[in-house]
C-alpha positions as CSV (number, residue, x, y, z in Angstrom):
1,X,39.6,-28.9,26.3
2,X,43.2,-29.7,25.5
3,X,45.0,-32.8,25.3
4,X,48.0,-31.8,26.5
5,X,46.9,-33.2,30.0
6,X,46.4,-36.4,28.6
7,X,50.0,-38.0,27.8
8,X,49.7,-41.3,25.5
9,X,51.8,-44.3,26.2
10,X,52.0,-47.5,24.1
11,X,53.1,-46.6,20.8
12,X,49.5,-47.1,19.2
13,X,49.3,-44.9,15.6
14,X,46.3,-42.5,15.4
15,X,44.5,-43.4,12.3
16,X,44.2,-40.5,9.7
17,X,40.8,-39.8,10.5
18,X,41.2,-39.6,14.2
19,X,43.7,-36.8,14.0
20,X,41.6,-35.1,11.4
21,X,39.0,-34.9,14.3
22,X,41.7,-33.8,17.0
23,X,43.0,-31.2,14.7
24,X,39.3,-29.8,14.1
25,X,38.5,-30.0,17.6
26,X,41.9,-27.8,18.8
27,X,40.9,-25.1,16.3
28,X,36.6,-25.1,17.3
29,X,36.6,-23.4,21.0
30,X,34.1,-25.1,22.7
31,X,34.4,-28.6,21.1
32,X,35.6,-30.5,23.9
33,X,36.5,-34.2,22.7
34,X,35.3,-37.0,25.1
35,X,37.1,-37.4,28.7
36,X,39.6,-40.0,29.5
37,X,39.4,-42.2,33.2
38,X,41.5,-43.2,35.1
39,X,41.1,-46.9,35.4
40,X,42.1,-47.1,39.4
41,X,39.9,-44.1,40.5
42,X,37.5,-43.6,37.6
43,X,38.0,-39.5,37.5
44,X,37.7,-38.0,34.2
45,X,41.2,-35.9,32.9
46,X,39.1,-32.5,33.7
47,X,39.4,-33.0,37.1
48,X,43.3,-34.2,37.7
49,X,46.5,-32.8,37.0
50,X,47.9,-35.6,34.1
51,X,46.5,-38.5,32.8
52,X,49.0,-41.1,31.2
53,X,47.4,-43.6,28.8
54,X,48.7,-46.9,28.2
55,X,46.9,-49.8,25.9
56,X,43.9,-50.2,27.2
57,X,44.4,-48.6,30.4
58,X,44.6,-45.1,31.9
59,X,46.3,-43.6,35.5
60,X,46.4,-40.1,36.4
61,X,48.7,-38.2,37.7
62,X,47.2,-38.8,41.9
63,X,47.1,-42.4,41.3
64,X,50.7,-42.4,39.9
65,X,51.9,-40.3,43.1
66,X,49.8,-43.2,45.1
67,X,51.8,-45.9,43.6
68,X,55.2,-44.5,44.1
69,X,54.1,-43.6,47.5
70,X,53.7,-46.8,48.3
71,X,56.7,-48.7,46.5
72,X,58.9,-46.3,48.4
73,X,57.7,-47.1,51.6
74,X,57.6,-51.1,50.4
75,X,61.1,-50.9,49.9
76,X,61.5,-48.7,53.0
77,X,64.4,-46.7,51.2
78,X,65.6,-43.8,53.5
79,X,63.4,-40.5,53.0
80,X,66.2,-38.0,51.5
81,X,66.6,-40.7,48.6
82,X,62.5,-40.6,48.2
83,X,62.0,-37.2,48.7
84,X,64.7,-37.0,45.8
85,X,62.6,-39.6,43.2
86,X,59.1,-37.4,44.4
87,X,61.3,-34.3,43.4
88,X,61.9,-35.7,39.9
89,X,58.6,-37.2,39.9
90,X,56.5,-33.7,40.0
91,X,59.0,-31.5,38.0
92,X,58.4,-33.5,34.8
93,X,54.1,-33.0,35.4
């Protein structure tokens, strides 16, 4: 499994030893490393779109839409300028 679905927020450094282990496990097909959570819904990356990590805490990408969902409709902005900020939202996932 790739990690490319799993984006890294938070500025933490991989120590040498953990990207040794990455690198081995992108060349090896069929060593998968361990799955990442989501820390509002508990669903592994494998089984979501995007998973963003942050320090010490994880959100994937259905979670994320969630949230915005609902800040838009807290701040009742009008539905062409939402529409516009979902747009942007799932071109960049």
């Amino acid at each position: 499994m790739s990690d490319s679905k799993v984006i890294s927020l938070g500025g933490a450094k991989k120590k040498k030893k953990e990207k040794e282990q990455e690198q081995i496990q992108e060349k090896i097909p069929g060593i998968n490393a361990e799955p990442v959570y989501c820390s509002f819904c508990n669903r592994p990356n494998t089984q979501v779109a995007k998973m963003v990590q942050g320090p010490g805490v994880n959100i994937c990408s259905e979670c994320t839409m969630i949230a915005v969902q609902y800040l838009i409709l807290e701040d009742k902005l009008p539905s062409e300028e939402a529409q516009k900020i979902l747009d942007l939202f799932w071109q960049k996932i």
